[in-house]
KESE-409247 format. One record per atom (N, C-alpha, C, O): residue number from 1; z, x, y. Coordinates in nm, 3 decimals, always signed. Each point is the difference from the previous one (the first is absolute). Layout:
BEGIN
<filum NUM,<Z,X,Y>>
...
//
This chain:
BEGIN
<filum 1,<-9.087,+9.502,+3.955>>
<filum 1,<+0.013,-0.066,+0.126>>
<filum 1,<-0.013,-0.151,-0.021>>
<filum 1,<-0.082,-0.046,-0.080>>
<filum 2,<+0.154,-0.021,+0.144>>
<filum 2,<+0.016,-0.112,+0.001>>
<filum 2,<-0.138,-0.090,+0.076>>
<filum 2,<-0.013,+0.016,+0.122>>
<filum 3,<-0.059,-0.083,-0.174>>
<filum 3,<-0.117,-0.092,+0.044>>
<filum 3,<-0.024,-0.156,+0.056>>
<filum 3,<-0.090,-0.068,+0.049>>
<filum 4,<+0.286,+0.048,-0.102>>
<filum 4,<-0.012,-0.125,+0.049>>
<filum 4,<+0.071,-0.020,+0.119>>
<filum 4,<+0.117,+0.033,+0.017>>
<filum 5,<-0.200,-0.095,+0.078>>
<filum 5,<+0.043,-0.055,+0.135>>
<filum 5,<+0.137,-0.107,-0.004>>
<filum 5,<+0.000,-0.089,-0.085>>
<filum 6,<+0.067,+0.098,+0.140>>
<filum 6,<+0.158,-0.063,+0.025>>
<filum 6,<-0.063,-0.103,+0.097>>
<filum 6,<-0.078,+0.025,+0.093>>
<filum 7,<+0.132,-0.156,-0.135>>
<filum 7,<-0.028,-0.115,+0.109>>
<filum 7,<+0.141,-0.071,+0.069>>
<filum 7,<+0.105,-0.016,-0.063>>
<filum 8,<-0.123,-0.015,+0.172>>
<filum 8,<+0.125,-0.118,+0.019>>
<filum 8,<+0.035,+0.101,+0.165>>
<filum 8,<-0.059,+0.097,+0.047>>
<filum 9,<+0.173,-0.171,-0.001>>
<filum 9,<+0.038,+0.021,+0.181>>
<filum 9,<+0.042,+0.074,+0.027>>
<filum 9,<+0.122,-0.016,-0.010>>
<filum 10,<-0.152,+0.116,+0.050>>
<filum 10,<+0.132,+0.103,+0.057>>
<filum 10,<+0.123,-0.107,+0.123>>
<filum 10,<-0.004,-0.106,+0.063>>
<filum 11,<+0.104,+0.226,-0.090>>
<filum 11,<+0.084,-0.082,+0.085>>
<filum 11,<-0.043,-0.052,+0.168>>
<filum 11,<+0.019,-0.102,+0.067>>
<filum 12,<-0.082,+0.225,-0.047>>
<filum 12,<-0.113,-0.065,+0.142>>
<filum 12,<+0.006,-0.138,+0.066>>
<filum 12,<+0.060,-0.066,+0.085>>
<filum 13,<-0.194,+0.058,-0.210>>
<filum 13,<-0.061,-0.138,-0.040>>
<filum 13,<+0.135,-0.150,-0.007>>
<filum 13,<+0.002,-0.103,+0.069>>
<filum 14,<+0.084,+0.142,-0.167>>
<filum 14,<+0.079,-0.114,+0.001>>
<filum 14,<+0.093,+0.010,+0.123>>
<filum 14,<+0.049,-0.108,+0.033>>
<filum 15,<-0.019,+0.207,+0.035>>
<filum 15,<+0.136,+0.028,+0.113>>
<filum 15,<-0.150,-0.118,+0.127>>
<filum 15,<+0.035,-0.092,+0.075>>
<filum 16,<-0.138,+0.125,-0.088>>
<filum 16,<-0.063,-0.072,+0.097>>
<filum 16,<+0.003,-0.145,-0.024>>
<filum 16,<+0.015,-0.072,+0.098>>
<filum 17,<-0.029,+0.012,-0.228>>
<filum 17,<-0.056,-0.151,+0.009>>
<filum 17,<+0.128,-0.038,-0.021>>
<filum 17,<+0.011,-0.122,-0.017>>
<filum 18,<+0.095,+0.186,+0.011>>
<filum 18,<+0.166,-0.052,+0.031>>
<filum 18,<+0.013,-0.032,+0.126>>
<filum 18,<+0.035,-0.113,+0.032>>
<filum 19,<-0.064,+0.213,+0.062>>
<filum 19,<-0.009,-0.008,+0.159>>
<filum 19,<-0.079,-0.140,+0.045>>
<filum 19,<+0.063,-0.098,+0.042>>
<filum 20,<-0.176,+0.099,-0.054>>
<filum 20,<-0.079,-0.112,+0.000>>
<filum 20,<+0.019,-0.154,-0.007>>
<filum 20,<-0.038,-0.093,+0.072>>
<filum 21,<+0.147,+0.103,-0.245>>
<filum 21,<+0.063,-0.120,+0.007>>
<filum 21,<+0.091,-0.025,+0.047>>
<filum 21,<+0.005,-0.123,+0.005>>
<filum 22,<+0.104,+0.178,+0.048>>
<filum 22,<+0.135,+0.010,+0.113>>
<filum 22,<-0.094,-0.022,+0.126>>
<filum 22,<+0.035,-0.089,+0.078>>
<filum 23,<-0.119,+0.141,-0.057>>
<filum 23,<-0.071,-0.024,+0.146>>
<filum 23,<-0.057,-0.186,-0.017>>
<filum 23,<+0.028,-0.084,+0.086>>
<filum 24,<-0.092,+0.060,-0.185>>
<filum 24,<-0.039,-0.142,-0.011>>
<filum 24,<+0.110,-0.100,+0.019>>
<filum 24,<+0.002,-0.100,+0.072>>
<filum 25,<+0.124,+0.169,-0.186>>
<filum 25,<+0.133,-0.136,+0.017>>
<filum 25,<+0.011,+0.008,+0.094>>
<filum 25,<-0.020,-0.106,+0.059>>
<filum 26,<+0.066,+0.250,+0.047>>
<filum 26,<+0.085,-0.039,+0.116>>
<filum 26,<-0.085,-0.082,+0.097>>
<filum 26,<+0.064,-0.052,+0.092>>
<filum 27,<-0.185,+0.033,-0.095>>
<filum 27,<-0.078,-0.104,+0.074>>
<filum 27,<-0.013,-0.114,-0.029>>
<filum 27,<-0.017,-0.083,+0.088>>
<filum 28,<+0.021,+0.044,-0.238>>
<filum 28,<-0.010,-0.124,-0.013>>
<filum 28,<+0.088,-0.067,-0.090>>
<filum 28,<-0.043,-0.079,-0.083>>
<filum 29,<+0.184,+0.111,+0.097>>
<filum 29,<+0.144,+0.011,-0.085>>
<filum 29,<+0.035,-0.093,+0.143>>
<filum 29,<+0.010,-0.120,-0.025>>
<filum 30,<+0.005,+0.147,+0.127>>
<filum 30,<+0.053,-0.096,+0.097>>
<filum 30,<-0.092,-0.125,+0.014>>
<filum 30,<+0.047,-0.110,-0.029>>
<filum 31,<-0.174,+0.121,+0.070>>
<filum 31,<-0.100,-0.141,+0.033>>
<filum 31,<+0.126,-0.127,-0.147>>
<filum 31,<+0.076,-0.097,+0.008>>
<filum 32,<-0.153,+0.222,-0.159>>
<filum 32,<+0.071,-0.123,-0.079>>
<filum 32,<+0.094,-0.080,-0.034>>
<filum 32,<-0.002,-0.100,-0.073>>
<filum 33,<+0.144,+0.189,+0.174>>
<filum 33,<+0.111,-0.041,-0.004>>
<filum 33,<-0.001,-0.108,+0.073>>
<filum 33,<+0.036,-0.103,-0.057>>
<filum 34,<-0.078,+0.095,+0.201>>
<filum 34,<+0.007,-0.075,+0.081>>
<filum 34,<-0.079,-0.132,-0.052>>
<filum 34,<+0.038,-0.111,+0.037>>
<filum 35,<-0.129,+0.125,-0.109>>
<filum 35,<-0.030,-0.127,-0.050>>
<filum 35,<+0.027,-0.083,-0.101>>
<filum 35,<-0.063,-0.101,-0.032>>
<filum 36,<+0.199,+0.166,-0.040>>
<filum 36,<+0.117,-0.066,-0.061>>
<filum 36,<+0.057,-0.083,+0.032>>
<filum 36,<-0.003,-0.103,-0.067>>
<filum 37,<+0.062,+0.108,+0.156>>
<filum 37,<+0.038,-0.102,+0.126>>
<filum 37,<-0.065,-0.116,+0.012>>
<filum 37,<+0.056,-0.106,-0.027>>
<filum 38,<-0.200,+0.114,+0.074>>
<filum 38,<-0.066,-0.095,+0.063>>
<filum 38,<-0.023,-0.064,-0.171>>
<filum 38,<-0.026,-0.118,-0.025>>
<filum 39,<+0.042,+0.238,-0.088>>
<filum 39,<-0.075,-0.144,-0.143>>
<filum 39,<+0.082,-0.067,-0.030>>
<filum 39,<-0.028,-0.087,-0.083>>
<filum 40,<+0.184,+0.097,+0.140>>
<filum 40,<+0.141,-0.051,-0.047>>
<filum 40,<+0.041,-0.133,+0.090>>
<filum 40,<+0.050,-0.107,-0.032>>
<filum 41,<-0.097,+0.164,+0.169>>
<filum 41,<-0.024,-0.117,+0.070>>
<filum 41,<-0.071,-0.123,-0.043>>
<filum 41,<+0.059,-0.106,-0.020>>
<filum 42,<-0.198,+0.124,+0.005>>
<filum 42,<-0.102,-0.044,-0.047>>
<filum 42,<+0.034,-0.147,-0.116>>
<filum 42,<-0.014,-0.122,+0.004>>
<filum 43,<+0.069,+0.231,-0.110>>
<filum 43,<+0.047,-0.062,-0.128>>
<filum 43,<+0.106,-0.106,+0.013>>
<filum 43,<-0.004,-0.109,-0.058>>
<filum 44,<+0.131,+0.165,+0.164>>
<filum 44,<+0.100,-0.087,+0.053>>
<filum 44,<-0.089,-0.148,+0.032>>
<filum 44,<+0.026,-0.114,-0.038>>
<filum 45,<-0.118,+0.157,+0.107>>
<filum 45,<-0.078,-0.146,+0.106>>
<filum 45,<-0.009,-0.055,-0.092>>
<filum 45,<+0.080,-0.091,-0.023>>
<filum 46,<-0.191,+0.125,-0.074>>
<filum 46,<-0.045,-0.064,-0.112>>
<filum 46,<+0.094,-0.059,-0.131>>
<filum 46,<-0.059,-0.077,-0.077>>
<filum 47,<+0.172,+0.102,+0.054>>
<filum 47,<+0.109,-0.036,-0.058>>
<filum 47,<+0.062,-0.137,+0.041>>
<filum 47,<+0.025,-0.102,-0.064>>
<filum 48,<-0.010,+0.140,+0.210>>
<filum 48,<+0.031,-0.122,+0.074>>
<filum 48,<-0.026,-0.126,+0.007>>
<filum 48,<+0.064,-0.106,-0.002>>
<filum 49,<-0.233,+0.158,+0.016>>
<filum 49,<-0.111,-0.105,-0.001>>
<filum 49,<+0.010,-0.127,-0.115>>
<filum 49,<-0.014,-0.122,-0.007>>
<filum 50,<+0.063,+0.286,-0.113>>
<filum 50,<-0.040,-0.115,-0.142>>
<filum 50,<+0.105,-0.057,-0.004>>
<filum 50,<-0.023,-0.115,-0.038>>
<filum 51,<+0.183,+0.139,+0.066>>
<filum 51,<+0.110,-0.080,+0.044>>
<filum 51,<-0.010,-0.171,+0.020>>
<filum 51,<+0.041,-0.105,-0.049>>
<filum 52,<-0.130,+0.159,+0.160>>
<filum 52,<+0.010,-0.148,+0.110>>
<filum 52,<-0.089,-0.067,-0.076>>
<filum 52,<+0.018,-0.121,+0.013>>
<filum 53,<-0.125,+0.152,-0.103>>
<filum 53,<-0.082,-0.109,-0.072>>
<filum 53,<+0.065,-0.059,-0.085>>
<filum 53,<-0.021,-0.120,-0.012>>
<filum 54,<+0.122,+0.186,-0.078>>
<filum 54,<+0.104,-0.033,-0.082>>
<filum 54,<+0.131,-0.104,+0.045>>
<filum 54,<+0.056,-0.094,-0.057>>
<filum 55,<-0.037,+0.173,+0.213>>
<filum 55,<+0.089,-0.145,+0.029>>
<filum 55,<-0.094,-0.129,+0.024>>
<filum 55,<+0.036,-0.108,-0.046>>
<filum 56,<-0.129,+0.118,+0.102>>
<filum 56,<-0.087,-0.085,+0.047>>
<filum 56,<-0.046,-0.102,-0.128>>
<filum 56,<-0.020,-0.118,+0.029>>
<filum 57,<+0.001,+0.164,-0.175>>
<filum 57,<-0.016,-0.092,-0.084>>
<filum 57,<+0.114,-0.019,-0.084>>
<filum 57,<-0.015,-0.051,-0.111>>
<filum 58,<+0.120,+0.084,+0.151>>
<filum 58,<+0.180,-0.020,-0.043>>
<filum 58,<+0.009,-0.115,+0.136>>
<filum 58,<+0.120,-0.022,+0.010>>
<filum 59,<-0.169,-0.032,+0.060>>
<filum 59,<+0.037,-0.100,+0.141>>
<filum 59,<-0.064,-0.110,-0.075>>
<filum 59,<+0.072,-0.089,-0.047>>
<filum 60,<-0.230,+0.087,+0.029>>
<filum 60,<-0.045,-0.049,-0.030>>
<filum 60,<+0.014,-0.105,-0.123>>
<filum 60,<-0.030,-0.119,+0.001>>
<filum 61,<+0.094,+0.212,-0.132>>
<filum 61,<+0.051,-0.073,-0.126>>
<filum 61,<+0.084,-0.052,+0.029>>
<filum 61,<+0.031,-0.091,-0.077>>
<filum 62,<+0.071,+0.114,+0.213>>
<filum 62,<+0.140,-0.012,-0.038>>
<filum 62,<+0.054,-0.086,+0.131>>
<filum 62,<+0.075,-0.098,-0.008>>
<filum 63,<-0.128,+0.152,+0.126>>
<filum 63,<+0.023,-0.069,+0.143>>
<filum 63,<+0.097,+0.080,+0.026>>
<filum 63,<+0.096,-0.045,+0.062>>
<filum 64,<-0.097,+0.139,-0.091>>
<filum 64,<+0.084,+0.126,+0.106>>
<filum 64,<-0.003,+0.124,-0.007>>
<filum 64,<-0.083,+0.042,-0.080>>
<filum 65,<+0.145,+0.037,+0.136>>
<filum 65,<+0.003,+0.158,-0.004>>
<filum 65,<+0.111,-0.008,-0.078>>
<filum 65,<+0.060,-0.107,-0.008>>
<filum 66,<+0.005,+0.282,-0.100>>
<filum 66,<+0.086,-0.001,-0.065>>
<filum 66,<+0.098,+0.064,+0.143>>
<filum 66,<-0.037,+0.057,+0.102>>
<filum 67,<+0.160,-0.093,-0.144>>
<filum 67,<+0.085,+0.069,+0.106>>
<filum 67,<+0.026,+0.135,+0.025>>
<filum 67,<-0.065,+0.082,-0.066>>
<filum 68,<+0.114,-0.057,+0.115>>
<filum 68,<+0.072,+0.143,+0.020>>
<filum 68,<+0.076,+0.041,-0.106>>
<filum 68,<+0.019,+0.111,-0.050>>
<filum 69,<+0.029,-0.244,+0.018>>
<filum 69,<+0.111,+0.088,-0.162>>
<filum 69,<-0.105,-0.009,-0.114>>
<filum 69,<-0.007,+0.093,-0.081>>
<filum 70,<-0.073,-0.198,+0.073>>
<filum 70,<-0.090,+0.009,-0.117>>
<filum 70,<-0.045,+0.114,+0.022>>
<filum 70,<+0.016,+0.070,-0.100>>
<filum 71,<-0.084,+0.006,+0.217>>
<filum 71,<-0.130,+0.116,+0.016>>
<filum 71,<-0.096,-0.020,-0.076>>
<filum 71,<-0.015,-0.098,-0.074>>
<filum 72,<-0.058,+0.193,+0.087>>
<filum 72,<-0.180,+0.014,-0.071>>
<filum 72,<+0.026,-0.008,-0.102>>
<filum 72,<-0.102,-0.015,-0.066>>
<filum 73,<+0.234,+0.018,-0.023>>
<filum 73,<-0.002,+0.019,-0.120>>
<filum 73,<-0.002,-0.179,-0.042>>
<filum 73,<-0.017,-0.027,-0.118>>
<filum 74,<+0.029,-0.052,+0.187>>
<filum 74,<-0.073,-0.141,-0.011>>
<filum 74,<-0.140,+0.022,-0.061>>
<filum 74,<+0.021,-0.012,-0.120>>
<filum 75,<-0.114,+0.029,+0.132>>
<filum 75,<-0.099,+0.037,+0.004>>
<filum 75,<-0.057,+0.088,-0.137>>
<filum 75,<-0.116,+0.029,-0.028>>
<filum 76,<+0.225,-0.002,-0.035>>
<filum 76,<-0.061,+0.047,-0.149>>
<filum 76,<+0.153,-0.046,-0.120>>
<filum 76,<+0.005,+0.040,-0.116>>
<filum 77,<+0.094,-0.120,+0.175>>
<filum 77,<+0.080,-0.088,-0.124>>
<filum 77,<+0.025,-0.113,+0.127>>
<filum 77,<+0.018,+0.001,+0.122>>
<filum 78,<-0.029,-0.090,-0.225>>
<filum 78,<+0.076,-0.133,+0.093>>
<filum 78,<+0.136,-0.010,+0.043>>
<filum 78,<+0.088,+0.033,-0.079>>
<filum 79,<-0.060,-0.069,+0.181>>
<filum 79,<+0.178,+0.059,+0.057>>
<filum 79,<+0.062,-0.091,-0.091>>
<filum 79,<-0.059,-0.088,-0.062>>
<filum 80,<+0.200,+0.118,+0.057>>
<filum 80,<+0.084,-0.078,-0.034>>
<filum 80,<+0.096,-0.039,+0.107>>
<filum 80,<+0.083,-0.088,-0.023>>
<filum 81,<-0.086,+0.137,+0.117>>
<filum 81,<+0.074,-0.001,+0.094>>
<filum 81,<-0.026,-0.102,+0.129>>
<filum 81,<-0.102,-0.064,-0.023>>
<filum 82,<+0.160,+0.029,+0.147>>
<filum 82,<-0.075,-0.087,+0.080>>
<filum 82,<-0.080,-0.105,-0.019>>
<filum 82,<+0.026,-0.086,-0.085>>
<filum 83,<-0.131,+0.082,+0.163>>
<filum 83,<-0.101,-0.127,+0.038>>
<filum 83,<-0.084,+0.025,-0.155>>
<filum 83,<-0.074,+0.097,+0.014>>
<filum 84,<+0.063,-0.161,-0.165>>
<filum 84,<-0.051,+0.032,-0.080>>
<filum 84,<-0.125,-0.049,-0.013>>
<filum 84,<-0.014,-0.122,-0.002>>
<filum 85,<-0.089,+0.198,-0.007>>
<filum 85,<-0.145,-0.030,-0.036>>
<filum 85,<-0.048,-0.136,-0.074>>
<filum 85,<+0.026,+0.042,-0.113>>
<filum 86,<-0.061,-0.131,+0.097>>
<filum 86,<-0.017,-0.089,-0.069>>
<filum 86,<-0.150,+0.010,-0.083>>
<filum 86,<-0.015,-0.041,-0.115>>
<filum 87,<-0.108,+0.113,+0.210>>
<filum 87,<-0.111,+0.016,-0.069>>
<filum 87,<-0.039,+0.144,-0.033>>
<filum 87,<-0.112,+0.042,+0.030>>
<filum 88,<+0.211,+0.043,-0.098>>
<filum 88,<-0.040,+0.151,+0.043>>
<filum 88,<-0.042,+0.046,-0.113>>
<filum 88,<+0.044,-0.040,-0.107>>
<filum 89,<-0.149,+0.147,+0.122>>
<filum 89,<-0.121,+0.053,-0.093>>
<filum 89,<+0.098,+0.074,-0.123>>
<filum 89,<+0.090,+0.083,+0.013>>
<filum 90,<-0.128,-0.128,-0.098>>
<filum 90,<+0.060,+0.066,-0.130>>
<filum 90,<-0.042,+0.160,-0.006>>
<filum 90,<+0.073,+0.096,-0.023>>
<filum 91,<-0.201,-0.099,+0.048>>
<filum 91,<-0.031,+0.186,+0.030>>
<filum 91,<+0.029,+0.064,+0.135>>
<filum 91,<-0.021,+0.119,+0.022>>
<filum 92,<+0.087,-0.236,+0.099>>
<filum 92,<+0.071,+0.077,+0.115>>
<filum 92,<-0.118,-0.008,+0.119>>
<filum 92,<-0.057,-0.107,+0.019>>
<filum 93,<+0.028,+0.203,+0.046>>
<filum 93,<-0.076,+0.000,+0.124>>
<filum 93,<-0.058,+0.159,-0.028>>
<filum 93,<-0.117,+0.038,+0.001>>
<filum 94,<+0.197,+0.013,-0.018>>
<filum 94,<-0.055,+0.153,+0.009>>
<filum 94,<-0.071,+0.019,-0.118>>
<filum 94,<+0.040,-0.043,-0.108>>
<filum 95,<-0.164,+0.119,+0.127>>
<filum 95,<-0.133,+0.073,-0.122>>
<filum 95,<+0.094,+0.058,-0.108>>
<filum 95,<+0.024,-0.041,-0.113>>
<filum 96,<+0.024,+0.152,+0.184>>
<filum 96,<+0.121,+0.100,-0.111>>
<filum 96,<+0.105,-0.038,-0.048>>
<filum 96,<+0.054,+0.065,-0.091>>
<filum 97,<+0.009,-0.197,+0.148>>
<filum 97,<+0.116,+0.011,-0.094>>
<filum 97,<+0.118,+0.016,+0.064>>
<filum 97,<+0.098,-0.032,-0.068>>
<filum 98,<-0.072,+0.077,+0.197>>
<filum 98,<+0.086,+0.113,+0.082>>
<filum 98,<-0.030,+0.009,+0.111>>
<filum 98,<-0.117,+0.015,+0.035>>
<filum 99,<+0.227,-0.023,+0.057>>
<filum 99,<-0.019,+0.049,+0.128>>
<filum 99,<+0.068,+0.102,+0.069>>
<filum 99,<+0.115,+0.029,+0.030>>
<filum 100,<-0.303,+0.045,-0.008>>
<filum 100,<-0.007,+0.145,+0.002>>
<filum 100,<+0.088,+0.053,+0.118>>
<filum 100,<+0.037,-0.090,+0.075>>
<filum 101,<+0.006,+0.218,-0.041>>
<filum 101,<+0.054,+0.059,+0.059>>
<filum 101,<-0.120,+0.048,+0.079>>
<filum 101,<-0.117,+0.014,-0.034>>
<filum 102,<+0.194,+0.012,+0.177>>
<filum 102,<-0.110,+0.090,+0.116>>
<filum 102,<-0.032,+0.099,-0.043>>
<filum 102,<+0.055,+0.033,-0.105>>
<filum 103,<-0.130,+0.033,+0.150>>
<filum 103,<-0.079,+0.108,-0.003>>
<filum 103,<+0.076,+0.111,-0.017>>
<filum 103,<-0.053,+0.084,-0.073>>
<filum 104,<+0.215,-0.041,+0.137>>
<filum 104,<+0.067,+0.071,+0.022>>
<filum 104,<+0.119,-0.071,-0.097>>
<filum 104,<+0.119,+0.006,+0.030>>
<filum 105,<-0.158,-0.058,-0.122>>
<filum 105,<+0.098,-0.034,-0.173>>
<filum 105,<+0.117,-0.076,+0.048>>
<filum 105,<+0.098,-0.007,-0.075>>
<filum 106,<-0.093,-0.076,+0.236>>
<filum 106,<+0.116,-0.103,-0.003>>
<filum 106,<-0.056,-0.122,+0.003>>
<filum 106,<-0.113,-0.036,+0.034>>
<filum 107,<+0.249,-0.052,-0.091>>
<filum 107,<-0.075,-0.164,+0.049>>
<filum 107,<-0.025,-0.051,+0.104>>
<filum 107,<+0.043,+0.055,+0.102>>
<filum 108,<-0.108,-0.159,-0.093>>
<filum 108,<-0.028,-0.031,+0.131>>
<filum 108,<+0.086,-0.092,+0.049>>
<filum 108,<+0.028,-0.096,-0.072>>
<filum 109,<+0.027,+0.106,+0.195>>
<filum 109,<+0.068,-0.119,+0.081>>
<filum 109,<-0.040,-0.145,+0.028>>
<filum 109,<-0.057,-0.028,+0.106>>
<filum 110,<+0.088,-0.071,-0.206>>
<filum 110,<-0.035,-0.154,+0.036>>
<filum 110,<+0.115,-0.082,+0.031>>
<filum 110,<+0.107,-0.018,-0.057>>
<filum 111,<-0.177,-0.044,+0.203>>
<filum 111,<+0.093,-0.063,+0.081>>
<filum 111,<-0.074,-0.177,+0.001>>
<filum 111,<-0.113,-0.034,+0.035>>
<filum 112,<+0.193,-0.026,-0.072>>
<filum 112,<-0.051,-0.145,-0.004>>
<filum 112,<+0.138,-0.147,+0.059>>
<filum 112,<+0.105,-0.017,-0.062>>
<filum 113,<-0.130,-0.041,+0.147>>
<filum 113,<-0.142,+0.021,+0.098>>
<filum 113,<+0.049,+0.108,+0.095>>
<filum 113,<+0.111,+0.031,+0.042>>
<filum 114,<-0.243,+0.017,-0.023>>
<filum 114,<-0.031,+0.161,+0.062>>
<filum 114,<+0.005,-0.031,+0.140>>
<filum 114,<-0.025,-0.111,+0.046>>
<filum 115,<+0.068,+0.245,+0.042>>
<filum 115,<+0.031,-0.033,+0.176>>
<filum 115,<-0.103,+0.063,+0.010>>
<filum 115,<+0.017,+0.114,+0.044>>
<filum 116,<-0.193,-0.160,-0.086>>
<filum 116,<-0.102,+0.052,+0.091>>
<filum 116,<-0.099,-0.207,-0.067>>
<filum 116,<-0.087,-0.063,+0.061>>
<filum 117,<+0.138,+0.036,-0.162>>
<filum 117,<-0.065,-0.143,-0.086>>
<filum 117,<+0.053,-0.011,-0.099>>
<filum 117,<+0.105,+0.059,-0.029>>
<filum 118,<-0.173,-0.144,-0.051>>
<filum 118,<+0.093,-0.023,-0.100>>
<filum 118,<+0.041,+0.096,-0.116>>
<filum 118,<+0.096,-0.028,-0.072>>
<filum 119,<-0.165,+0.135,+0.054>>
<filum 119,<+0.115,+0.104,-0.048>>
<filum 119,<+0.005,+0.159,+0.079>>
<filum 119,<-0.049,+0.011,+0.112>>
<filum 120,<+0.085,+0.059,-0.153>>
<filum 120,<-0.055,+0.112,-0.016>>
<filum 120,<+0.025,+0.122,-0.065>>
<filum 120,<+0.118,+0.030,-0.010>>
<filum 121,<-0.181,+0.028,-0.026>>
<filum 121,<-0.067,+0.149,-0.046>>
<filum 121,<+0.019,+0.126,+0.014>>
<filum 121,<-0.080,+0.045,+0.082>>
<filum 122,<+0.163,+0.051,-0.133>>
<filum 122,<-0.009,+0.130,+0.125>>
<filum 122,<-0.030,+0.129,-0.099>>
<filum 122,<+0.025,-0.022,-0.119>>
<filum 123,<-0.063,+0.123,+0.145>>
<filum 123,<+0.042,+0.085,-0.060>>
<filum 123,<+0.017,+0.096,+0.076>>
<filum 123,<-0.077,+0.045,+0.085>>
<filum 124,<+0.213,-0.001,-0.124>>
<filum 124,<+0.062,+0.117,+0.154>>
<filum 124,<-0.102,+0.157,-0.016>>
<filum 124,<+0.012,+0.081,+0.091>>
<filum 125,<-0.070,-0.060,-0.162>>
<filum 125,<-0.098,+0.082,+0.047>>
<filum 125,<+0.013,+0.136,-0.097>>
<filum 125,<+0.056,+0.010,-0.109>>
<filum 126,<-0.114,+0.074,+0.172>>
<filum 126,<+0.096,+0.177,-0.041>>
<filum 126,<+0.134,+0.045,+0.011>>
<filum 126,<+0.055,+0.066,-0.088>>
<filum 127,<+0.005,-0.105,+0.209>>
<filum 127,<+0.163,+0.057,-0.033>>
<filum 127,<+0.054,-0.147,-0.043>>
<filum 127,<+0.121,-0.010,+0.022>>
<filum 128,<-0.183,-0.113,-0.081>>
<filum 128,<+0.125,-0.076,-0.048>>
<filum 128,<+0.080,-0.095,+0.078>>
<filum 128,<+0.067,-0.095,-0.040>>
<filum 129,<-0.093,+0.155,+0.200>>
<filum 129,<+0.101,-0.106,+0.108>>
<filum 129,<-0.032,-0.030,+0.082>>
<filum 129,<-0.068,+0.066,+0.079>>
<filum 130,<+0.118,-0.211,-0.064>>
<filum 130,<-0.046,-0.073,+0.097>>
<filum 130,<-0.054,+0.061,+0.120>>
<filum 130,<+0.052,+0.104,+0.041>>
<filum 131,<-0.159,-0.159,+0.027>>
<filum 131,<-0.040,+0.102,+0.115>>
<filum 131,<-0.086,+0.114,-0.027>>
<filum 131,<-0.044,+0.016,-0.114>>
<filum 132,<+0.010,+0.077,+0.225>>
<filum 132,<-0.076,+0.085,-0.049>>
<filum 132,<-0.110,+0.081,+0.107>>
<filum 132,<+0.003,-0.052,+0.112>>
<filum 133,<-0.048,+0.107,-0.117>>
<filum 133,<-0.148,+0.035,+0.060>>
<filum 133,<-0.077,+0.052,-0.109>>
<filum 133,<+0.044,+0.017,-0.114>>
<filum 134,<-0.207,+0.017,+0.170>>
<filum 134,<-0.063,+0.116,-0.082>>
<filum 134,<+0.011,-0.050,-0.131>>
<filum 134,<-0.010,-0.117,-0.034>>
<filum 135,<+0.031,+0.208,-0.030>>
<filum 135,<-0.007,-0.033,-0.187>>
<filum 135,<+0.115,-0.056,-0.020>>
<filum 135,<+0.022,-0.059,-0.106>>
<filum 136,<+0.059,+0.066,+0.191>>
<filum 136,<+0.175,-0.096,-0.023>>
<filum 136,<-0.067,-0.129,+0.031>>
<filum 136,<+0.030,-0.062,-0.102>>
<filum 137,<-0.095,-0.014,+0.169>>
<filum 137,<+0.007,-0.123,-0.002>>
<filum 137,<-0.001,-0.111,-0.109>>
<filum 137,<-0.036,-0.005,-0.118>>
<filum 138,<+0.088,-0.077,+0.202>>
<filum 138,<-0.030,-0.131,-0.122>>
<filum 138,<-0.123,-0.051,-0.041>>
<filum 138,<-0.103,+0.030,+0.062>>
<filum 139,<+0.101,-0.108,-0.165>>
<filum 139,<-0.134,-0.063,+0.001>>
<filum 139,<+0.044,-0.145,-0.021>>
<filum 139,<+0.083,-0.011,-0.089>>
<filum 140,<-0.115,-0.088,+0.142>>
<filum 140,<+0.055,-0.118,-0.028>>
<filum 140,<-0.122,-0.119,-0.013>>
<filum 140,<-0.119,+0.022,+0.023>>
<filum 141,<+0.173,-0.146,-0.063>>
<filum 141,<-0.107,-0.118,-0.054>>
<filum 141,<-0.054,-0.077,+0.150>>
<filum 141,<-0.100,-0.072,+0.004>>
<filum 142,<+0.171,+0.099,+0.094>>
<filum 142,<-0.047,-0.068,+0.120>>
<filum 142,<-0.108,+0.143,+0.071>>
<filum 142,<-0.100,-0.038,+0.062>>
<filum 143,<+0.109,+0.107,-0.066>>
<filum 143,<-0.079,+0.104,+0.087>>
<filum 143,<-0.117,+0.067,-0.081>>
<filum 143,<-0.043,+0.113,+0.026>>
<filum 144,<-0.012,-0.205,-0.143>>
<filum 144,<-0.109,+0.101,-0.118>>
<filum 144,<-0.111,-0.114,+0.057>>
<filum 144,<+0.019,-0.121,+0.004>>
<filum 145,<-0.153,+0.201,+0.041>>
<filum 145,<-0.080,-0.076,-0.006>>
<filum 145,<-0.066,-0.070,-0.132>>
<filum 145,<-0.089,-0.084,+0.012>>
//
């Protein structure tokens, strides 16, 4: 006769703490989705933010905003194009090197001079287009606290 005891789950045991965890996601699989959104938002603001410090010490070296045809990409090579920089940073304005894409992997819309001040900022959001509600909205450089 056999003396040794068999260890480990019957199927029971695992068919239950399967249940358990399908019962946990489906409760808290939505809260986390929804706060995707709000960290993408979030990040957009904050993107923005660091934008405008970047044009703000691109004004400063230089006495202007880059244009609309230059874009943000003023801001990490010196244009060749247009109104040309005369004092512009050999390492650029931006930390990285690059100017980053929104949250949702497009570039951002720079309008100079901008119909809210002197530039502006946009990033069309989750679906991409202009306009919006809800998680479609925009996020733009005039409306971020």
């Amino acid at each position: 006769m056999d003396t040794r005891k068999q260890k480990g789950f019957t199927f029971i045991e695992i068919l239950i703490v399967v249940v358990i965890i399908s019962i946990l996601a489906a409760i808290i699989g939505p809260r986390l989705i929804g706060r995707t959104y709000e960290a993408r938002k979030t990040a957009a603001k904050q993107q923005i933010a660091n934008l405008e410090t970047a044009l703000k010490l691109f004004k400063i070296d230089n006495g202007f905003y880059p244009s609309t045809d230059q874009g943000l990409e003023a801001l990490v090579s010196k244009p060749a194009t247009g109104r040309i920089p005369t004092r512009f940073r050999e390492e650029g304005y931006l930390e990285k090197k690059s100017v980053p894409l929104d949250p949702w992997g497009r570039p951002y819309v720079y309008i100079s001079p901008g119909l809210h001040g002197d530039y502006d900022i946009i990033s069309y959001g989750a679906d991409g287009e202009e306009g919006g509600e809800g998680n479609d909205a925009d996020i733009t450089s005039w409306t971020i606290e």
